[in-house]
Backbone of each chain as ProteinMPNN parsed JSONL, in Angstrom:
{"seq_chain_A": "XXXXXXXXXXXXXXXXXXXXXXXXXXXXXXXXXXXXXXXXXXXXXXXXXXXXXXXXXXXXXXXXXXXXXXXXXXXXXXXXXXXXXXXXXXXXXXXXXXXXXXXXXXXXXXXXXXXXXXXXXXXXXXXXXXXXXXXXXXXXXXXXXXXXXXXXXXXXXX", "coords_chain_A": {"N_chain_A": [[62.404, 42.097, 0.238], [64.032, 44.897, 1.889], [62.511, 48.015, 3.227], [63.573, 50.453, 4.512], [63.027, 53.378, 3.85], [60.807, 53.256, 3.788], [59.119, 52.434, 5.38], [59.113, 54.25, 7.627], [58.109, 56.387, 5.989], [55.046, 55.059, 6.156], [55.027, 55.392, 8.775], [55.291, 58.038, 9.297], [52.732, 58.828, 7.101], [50.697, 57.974, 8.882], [51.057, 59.312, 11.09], [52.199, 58.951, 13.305], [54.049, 59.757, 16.27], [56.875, 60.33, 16.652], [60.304, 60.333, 16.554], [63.243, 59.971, 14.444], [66.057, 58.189, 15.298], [69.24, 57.132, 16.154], [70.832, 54.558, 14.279], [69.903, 54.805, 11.682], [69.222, 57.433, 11.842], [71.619, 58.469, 11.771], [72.555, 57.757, 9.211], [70.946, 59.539, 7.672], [71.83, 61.904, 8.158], [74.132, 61.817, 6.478], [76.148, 59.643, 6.799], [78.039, 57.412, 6.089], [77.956, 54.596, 6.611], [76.332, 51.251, 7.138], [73.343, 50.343, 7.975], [70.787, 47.52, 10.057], [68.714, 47.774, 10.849], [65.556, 50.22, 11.615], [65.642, 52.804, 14.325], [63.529, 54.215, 16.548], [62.603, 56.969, 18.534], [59.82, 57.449, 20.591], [56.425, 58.575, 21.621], [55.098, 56.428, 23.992], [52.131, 56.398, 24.851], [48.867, 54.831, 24.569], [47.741, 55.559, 22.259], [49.347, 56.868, 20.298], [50.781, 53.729, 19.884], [49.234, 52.745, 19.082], [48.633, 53.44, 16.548], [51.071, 52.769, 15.611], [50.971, 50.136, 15.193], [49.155, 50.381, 13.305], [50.084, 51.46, 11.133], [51.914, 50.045, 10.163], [50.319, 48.035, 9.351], [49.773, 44.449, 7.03], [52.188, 44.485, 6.943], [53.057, 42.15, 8.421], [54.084, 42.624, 10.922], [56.24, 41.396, 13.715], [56.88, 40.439, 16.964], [60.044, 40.904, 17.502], [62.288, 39.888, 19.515], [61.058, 37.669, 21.101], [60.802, 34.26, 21.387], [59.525, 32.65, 19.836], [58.373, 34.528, 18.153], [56.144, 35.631, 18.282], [53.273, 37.459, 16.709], [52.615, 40.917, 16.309], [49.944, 42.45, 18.342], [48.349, 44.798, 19.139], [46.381, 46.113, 22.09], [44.717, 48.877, 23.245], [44.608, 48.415, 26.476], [47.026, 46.386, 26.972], [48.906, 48.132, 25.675], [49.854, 49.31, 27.733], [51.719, 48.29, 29.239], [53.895, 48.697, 28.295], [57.589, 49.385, 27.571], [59.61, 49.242, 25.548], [59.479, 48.379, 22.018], [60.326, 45.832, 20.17], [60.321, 44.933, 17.269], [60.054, 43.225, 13.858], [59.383, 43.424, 10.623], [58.0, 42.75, 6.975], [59.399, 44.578, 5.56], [61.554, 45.037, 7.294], [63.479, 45.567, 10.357], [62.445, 47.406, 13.159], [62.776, 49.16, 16.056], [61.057, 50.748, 18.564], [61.743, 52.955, 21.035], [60.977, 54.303, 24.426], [62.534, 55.919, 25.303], [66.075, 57.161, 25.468], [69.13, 56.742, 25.773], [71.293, 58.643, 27.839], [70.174, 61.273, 26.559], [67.372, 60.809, 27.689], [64.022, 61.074, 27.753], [61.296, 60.473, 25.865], [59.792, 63.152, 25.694], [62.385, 64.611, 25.961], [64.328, 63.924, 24.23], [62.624, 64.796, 21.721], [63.021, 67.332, 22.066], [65.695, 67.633, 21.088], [65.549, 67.288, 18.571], [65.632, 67.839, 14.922], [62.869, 68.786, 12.373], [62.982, 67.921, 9.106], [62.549, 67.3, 5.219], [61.236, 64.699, 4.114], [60.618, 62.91, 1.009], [58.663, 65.549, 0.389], [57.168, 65.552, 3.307], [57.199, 66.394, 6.299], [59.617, 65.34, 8.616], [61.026, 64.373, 12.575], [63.922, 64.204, 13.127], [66.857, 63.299, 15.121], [68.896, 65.855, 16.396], [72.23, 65.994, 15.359], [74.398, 66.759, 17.139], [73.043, 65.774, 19.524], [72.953, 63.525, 18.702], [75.614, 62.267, 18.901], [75.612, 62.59, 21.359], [74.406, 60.764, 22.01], [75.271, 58.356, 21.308], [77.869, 57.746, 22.236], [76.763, 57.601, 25.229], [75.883, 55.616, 24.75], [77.908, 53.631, 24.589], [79.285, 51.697, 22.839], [81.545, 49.43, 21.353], [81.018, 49.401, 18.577], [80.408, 51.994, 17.794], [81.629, 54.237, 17.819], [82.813, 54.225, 15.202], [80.57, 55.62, 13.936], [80.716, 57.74, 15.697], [82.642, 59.14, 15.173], [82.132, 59.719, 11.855], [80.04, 60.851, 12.215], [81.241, 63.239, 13.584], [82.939, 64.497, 11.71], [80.847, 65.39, 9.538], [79.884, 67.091, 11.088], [82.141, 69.091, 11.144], [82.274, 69.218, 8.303], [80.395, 70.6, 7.455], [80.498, 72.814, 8.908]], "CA_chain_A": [[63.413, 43.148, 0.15], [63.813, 45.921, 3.095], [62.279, 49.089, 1.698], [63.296, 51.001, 5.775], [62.351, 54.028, 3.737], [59.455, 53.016, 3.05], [58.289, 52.393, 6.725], [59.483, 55.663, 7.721], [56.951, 56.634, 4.977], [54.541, 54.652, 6.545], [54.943, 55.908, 9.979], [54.807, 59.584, 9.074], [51.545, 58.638, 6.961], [49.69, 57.312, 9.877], [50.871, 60.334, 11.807], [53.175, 58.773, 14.836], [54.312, 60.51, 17.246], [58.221, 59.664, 16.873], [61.95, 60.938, 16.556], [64.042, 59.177, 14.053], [67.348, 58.589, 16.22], [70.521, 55.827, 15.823], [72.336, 54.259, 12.935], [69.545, 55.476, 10.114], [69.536, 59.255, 11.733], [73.151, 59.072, 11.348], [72.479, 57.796, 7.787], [70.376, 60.655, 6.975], [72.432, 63.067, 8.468], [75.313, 61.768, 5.796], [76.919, 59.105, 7.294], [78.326, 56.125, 4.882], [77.779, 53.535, 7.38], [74.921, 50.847, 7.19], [72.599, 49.605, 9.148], [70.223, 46.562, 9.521], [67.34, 48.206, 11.423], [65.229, 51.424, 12.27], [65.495, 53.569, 15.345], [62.938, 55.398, 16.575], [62.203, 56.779, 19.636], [58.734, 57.447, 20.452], [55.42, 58.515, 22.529], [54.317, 55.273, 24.448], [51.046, 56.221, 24.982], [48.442, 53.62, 24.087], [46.524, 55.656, 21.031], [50.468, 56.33, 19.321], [51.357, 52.743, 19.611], [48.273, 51.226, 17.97], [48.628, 54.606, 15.184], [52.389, 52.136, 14.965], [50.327, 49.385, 14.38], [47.998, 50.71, 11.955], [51.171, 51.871, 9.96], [52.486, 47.978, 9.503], [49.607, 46.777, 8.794], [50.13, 43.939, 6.246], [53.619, 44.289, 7.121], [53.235, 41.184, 9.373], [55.107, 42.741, 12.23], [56.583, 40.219, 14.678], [58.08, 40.877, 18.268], [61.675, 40.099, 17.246], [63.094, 39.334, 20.65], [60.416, 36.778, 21.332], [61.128, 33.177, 20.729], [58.168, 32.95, 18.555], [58.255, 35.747, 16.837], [54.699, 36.248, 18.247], [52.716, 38.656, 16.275], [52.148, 41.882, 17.222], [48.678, 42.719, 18.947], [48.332, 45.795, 20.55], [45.064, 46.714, 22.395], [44.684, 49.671, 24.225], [45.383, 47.32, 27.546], [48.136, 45.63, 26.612], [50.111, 48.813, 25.495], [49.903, 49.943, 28.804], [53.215, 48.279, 30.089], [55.091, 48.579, 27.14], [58.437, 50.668, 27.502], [60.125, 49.494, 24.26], [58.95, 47.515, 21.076], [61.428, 45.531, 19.125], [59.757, 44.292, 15.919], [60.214, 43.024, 12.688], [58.59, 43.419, 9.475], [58.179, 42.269, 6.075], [60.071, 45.417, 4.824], [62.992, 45.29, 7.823], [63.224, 45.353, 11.427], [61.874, 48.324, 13.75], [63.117, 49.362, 17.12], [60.547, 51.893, 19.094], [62.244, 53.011, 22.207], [60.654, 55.178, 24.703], [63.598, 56.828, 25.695], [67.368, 57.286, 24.428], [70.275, 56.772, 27.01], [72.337, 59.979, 27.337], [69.498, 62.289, 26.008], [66.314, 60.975, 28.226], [62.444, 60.082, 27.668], [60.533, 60.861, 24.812], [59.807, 64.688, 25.564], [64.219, 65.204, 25.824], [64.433, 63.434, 22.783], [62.084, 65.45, 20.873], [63.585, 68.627, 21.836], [66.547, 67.69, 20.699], [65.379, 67.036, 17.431], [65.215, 68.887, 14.062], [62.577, 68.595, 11.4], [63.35, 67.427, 7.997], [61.668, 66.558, 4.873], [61.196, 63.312, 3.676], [59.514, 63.625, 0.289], [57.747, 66.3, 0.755], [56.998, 65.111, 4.579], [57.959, 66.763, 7.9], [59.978, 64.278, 9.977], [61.134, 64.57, 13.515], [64.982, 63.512, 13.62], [67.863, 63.704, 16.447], [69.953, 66.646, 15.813], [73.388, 65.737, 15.126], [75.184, 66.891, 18.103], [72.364, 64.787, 20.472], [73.298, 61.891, 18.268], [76.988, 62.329, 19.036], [75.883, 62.993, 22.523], [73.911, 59.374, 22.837], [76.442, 57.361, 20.378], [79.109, 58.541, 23.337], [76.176, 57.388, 26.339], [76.266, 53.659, 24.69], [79.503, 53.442, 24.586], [79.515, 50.483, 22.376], [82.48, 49.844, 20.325], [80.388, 50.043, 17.207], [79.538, 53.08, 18.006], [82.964, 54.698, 17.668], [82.999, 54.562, 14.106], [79.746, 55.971, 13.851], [81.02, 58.97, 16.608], [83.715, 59.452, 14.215], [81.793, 59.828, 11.358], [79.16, 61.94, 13.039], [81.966, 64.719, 13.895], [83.423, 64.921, 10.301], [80.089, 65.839, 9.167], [79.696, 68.583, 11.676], [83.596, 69.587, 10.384], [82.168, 69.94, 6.817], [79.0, 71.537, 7.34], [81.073, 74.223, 9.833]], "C_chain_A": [[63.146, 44.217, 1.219], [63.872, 46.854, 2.529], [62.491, 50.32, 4.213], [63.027, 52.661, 5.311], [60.971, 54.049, 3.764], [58.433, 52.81, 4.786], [58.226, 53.819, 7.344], [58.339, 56.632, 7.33], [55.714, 56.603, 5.938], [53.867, 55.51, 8.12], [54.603, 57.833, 9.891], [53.249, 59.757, 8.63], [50.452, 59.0, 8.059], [49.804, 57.932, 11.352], [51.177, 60.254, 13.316], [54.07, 59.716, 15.258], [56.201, 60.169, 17.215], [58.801, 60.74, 16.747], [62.71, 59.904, 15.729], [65.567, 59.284, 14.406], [68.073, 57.295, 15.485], [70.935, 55.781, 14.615], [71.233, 55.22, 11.713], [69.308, 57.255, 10.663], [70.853, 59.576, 11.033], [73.37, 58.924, 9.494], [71.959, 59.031, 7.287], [71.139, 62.133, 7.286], [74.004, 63.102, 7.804], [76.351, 60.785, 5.673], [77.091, 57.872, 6.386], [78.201, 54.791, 5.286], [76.265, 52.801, 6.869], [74.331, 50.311, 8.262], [71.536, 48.751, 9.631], [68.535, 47.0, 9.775], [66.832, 49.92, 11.147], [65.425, 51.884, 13.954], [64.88, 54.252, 15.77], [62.554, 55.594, 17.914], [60.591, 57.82, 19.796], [57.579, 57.654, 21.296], [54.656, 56.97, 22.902], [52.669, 54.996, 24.7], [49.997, 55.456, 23.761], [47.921, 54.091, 22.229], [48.409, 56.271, 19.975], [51.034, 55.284, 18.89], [50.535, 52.259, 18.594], [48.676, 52.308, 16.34], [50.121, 53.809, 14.693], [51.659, 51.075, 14.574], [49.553, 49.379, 13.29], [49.312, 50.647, 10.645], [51.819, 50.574, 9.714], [51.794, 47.532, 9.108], [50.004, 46.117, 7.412], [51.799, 43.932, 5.878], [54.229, 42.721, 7.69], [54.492, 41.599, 10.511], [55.032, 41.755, 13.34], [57.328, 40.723, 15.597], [59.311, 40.043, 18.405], [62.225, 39.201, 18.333], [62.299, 38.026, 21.14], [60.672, 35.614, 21.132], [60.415, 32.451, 20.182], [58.032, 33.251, 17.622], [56.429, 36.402, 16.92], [54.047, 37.716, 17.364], [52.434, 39.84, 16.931], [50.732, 42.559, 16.959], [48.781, 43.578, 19.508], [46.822, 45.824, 20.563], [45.806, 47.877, 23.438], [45.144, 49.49, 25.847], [46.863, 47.173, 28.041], [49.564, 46.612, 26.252], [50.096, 49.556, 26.68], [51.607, 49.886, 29.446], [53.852, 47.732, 29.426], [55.76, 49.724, 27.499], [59.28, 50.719, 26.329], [59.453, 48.781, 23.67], [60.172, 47.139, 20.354], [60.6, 44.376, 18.209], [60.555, 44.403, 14.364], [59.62, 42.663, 11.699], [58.873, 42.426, 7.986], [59.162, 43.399, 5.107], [61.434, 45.705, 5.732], [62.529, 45.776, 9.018], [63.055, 46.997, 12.057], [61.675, 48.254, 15.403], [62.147, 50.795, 17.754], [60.894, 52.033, 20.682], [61.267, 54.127, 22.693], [61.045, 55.934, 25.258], [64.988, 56.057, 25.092], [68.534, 57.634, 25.729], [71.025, 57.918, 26.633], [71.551, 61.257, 26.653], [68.119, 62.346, 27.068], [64.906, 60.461, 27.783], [62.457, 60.977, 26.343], [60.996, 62.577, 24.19], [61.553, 65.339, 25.351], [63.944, 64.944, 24.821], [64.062, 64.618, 21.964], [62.418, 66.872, 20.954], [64.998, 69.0, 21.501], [66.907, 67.339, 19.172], [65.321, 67.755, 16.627], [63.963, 67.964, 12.821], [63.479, 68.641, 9.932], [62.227, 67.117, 6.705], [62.169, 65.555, 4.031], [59.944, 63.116, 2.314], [58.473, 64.037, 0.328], [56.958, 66.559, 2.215], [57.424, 65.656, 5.224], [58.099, 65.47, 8.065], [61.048, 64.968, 10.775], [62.912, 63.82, 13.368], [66.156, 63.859, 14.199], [68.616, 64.591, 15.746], [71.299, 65.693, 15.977], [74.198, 65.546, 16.546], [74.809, 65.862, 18.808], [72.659, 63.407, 19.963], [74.163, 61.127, 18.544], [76.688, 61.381, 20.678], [75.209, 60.885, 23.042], [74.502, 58.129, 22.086], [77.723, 57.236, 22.207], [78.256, 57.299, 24.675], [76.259, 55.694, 26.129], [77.129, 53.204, 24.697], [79.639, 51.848, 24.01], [80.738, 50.868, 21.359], [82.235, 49.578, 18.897], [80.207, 50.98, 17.132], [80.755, 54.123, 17.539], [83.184, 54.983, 16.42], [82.379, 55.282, 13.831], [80.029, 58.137, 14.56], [81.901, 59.978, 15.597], [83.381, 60.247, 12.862], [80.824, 61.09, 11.51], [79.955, 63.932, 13.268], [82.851, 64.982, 12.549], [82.489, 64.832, 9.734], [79.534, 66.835, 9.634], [80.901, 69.592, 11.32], [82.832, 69.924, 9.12], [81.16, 70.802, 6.7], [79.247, 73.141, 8.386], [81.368, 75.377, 8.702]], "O_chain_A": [[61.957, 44.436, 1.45], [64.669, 47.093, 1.622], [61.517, 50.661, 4.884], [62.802, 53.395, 6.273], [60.215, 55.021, 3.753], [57.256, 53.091, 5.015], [57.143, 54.388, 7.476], [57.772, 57.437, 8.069], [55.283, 57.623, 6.476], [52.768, 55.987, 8.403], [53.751, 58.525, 10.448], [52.48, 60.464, 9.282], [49.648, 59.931, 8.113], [49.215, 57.582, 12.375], [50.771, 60.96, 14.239], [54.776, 60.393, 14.51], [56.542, 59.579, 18.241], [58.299, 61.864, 16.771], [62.865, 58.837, 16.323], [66.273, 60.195, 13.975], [67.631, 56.642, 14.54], [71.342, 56.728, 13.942], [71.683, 56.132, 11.019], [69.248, 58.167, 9.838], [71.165, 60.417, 10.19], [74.032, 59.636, 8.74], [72.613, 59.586, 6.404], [70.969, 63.197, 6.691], [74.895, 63.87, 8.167], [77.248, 60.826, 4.831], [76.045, 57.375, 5.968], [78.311, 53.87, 4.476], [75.319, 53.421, 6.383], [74.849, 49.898, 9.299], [70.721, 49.661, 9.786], [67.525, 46.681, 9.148], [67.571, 50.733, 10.591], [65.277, 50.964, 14.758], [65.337, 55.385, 15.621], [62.179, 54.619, 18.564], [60.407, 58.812, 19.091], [57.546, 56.672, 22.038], [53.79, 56.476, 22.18], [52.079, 53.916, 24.744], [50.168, 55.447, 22.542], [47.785, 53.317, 21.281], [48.421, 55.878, 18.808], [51.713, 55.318, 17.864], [50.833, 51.614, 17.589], [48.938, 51.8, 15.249], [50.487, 54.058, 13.545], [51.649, 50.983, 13.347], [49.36, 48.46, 12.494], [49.367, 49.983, 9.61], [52.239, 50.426, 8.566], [52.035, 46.554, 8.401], [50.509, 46.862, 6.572], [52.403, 43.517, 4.888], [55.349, 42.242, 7.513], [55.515, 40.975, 10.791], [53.976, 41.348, 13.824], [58.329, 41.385, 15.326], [59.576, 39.024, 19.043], [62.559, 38.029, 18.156], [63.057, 37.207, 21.658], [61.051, 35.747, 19.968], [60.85, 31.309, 20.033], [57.72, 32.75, 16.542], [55.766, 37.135, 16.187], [54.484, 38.854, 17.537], [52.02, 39.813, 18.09], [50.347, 43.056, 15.9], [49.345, 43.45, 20.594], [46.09, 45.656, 19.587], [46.85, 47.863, 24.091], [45.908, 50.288, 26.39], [47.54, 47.595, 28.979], [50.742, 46.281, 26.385], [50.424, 50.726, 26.484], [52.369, 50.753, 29.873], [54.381, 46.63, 29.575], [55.211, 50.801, 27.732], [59.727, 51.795, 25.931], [58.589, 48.236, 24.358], [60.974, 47.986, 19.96], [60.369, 43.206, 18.517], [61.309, 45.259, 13.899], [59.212, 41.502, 11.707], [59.751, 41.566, 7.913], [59.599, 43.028, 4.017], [62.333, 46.398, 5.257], [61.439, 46.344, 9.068], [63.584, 47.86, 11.357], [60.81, 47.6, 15.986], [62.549, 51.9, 17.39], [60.359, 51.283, 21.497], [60.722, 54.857, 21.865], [60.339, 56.767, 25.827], [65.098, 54.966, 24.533], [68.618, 58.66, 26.404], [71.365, 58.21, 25.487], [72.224, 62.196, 26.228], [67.666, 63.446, 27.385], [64.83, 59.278, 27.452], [63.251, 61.821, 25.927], [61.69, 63.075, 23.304], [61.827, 66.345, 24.697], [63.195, 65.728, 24.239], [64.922, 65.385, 21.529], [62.142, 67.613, 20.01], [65.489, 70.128, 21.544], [68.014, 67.164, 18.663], [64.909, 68.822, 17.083], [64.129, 66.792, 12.482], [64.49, 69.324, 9.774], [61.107, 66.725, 7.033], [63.224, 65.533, 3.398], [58.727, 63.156, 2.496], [57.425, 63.392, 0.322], [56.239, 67.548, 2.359], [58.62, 65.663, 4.935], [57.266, 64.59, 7.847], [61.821, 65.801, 10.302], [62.884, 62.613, 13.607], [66.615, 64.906, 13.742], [69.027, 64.312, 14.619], [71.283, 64.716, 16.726], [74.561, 64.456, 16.988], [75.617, 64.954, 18.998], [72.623, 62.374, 20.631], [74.102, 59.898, 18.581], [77.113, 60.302, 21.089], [75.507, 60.135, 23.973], [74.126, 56.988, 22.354], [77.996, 56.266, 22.914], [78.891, 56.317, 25.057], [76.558, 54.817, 26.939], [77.118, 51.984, 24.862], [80.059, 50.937, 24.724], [80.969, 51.929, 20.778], [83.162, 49.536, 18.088], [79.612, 51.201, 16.077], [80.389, 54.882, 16.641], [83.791, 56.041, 16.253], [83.011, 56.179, 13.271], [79.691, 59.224, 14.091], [81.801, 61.186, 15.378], [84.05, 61.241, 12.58], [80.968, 62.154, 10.908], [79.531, 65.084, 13.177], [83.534, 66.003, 12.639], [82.727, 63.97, 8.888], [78.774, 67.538, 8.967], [80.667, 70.796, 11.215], [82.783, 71.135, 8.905], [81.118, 71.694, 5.853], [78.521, 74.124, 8.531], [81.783, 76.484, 9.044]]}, "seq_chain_B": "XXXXXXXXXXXXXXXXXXXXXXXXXXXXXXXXXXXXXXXXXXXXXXXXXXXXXXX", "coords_chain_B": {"N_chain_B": [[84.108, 75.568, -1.678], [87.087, 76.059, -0.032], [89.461, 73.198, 2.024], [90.854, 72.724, 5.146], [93.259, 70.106, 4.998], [93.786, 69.087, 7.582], [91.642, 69.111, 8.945], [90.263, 66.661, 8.912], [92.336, 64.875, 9.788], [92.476, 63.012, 11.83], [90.401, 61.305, 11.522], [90.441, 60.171, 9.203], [92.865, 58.615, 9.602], [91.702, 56.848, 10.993], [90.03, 55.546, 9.643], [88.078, 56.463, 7.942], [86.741, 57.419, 4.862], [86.313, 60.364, 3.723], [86.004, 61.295, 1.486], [83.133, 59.584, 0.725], [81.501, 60.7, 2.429], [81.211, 62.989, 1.943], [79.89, 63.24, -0.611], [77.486, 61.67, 0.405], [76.834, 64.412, 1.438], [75.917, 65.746, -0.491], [73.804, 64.714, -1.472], [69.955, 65.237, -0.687], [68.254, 64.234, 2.446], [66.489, 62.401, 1.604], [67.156, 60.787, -0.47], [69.744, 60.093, 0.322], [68.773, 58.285, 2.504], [67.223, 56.27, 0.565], [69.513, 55.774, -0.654], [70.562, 54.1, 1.097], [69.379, 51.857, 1.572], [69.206, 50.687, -0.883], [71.849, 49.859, -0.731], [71.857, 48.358, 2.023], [70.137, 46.124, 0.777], [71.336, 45.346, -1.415], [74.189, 44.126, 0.466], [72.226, 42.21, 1.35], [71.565, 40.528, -0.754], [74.523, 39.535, -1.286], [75.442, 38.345, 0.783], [73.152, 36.789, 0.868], [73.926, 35.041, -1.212], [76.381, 33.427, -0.754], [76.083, 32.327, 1.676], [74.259, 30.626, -0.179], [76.434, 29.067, -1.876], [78.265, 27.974, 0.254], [76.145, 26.404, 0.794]], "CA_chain_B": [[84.902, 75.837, -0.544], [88.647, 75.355, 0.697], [88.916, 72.915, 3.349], [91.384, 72.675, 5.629], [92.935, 68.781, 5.171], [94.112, 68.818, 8.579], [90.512, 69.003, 9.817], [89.886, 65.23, 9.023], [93.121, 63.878, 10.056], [92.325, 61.76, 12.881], [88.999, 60.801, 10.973], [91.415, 59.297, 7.935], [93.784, 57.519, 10.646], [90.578, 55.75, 11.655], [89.644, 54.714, 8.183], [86.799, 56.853, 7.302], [86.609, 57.604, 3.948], [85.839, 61.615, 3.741], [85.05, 61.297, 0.125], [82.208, 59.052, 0.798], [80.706, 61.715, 3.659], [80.726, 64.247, 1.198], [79.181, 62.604, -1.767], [76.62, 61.891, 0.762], [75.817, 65.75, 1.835], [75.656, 66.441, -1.593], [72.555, 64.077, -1.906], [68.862, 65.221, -0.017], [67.919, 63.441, 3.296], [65.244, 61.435, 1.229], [68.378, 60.267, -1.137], [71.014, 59.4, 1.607], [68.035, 56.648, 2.676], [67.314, 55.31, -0.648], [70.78, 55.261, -1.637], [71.049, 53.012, 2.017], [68.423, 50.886, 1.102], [70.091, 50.03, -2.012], [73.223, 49.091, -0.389], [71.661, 46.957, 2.611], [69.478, 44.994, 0.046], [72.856, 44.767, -1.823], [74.823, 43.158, 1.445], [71.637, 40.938, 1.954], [72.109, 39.666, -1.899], [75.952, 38.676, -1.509], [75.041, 36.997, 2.088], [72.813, 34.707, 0.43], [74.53, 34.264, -2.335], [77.235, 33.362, 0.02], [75.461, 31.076, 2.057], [74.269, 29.405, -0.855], [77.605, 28.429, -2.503], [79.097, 27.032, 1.32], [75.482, 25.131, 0.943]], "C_chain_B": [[86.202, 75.261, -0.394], [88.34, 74.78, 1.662], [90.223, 72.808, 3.663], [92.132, 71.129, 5.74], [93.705, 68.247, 6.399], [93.115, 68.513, 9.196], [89.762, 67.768, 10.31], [90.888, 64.457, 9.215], [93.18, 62.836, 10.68], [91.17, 61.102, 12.367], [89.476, 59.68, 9.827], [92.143, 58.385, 8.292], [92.645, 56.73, 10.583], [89.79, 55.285, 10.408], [88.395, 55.104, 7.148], [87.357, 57.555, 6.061], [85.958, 58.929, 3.434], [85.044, 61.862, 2.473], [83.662, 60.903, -0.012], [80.807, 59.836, 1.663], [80.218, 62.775, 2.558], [79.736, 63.98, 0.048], [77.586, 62.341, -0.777], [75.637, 63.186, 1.174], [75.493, 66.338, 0.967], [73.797, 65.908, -2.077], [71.107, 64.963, -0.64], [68.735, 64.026, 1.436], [67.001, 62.199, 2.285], [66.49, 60.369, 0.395], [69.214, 59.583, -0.214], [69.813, 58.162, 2.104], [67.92, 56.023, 1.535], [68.485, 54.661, -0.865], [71.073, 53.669, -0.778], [70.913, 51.699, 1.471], [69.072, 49.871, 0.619], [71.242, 48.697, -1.413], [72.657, 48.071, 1.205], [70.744, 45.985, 1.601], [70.841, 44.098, -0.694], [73.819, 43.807, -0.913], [74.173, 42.211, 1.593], [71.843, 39.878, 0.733], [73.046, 38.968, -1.641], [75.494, 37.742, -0.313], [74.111, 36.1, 1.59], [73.124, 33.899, -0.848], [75.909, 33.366, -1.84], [77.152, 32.207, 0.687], [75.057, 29.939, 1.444], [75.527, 28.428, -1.526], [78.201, 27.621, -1.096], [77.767, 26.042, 1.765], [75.201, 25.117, 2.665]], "O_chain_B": [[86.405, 74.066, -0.612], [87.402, 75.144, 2.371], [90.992, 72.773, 2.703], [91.65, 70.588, 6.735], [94.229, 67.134, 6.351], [93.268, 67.673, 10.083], [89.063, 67.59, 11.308], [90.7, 63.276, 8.924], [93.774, 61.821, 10.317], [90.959, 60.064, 12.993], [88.956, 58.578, 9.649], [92.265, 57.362, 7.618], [92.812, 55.711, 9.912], [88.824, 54.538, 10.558], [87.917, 54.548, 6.159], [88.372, 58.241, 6.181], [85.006, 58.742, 2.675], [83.936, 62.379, 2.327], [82.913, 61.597, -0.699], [79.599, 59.624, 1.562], [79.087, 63.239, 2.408], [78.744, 64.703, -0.041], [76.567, 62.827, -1.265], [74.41, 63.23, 1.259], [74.85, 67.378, 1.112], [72.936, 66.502, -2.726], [71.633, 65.269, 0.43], [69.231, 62.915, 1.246], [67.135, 61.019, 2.609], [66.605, 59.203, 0.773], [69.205, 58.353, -0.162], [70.219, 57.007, 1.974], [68.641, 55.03, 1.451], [68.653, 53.477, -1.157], [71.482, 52.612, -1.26], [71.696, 50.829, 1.089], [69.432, 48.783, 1.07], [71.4, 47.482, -1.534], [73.234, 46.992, 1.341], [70.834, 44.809, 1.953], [71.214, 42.927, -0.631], [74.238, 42.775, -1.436], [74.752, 41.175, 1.917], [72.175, 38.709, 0.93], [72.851, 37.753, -1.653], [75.225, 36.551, -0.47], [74.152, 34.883, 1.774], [72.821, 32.801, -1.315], [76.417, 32.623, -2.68], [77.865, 31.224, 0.484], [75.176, 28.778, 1.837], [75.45, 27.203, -1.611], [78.655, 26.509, -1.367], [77.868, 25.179, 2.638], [74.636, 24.158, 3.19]]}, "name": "protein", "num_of_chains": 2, "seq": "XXXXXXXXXXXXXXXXXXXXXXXXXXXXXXXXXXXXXXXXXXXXXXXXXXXXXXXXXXXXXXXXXXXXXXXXXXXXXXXXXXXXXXXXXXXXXXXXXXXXXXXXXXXXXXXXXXXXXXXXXXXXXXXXXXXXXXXXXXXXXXXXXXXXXXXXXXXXXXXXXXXXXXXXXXXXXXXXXXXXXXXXXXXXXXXXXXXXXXXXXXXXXXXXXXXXX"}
């Protein structure tokens, strides 16, 4: 069963360095839409990635895009010339980008973010507007509904 | 609050469901994920219940 709170959880735990951005920001920020994955965008450096590995452990995270499904191994090394991660767990799949089209790297990101809590938890996630602003930069036509949605939740909260 | 129901007109053309937005801002951030949860575990149920009946 996919518990993508529950990683979320996880990841805050174990004290990563992230931004929770895309379809589940827009969830948390109200939005009625679903969505199959996480979004997060995230510090690449080597000692936040493995602090992502620590937080799966016993998750069996797998590098989705792979035609494998190879496990994921990070060493210190190896996360050197990583710029995204696309994995999938035993609790639901997990996207760590290290930048966000239409907003920028990491550091943009994160200043375009607001805290939140998540029981009882600080978390890091895309303000609203920036969400708009990088829903808009993908210009996918999924995204449109989502855009839509996004600005009749800034309408009610005006 | 009064709202204005001009403010979501083009939002209603396009099929969004305003009721459903609101019911959500009424809930906590920690809530609006659970509730998700719920409902993708729920879509993954019917899809394999789905799959199993076309076998």
């Amino acid at each position: 069963m996919d518990d993508l709170t529950g990683i979320i959880g996880r990841l805050i735990r174990a004290e990563v360095d992230f931004v929770l951005v895309g379809g589940l920001a827009a969830v948390t920020h109200g939005s009625s839409m679903t969505t199959q994955d996480i979004d997060i965008c995230c510090d690449f450096s080597p000692e936040n990635l493995l602090r992502i590995q620590s937080a799966l452990e016993n998750l069996n995270p797998v590098h989705r895009m792979t035609t494998n499904h190879l496990p994921l191994e990070l060493t210190e090394i190896n996360c050197r010339s990583l710029k995204n991660l696309y994995l999938d767990t035993d609790w639901g799949p997990i996207d760590c980008l290290g930048e966000v089209l239409g907003l920028g790297n990491y550091d943009e990101v994160k200043l375009a973010s607001e805290t939140i809590e998540l029981d009882g938890i600080e978390c890091l996630i895309l303000r609203i507007g920036a969400l708009i602003t990088a829903k808009k930069a993908m210009g996918r036509p999924k995204d449109i509904e989502t855009i839509k949605q996004l600005e009749a939740i800034q309408k009610e909260e005006r | 609050m009064a709202r204005d129901p001009a403010v979501h007109e083009e939002a209603e053309a396009y099929g969004i469901d305003i009721s459903l937005i609101r019911a959500n801002l009424r809930l906590t951030p920690t809530e609006r994920l659970r509730r998700h949860d719920k409902a993708l575990n729920m879509q993954k149920k019917l899809r394999v219940a789905m799959e199993k009946k076309r076998g």
